[in-house]
N, C-alpha and C positions, 0 to 999 in steps of 0.2 A: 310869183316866187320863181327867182332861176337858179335849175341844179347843176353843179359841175357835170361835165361831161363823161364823169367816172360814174354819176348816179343815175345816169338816163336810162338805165335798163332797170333798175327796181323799181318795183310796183310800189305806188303812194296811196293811199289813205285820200279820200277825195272829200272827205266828212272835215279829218283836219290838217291835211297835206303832210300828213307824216310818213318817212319812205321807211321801208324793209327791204328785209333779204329776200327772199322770198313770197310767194302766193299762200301758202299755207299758215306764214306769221301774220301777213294781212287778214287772213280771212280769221286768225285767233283775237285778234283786235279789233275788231268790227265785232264779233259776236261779245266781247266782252265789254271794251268801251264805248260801244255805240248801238247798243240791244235796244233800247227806247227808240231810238229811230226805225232801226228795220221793224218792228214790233208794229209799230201805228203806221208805215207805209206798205204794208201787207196785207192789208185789207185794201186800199186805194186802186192795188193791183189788178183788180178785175178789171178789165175792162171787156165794152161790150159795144157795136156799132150804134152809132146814133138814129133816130130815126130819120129814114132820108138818105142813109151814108149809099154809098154803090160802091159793091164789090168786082173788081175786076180782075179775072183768071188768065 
């Protein structure tokens, strides 16, 4: 999908590429129309080194 170049600075919706005005209307639409997602990818979140993995400081 390509957006005019009036719309390259609003924040899109990456669930269903729909843009807004604003960070704070995105994030009102994401917790409302897309709650089942973040809901079951919030558990997935943990993550933890593999056995084997090497950490390097």
């Amino acid at each position: 999908m390509v957006l005019p170049l009036v719309d390259e600075h609003k924040p899109k919706c990456y669930l269903c590429h729909e843009g807004f005005e604003n960070i704070e209307r995105l994030r009102e639409h994401q917790k409302i129309r897309h709650a089942d997602f973040f809901q079951d990818n919030k558990i997935q979140n943990k993550r933890e080194p593999a056995p084997g993995d090497v950490t390097v400081f």
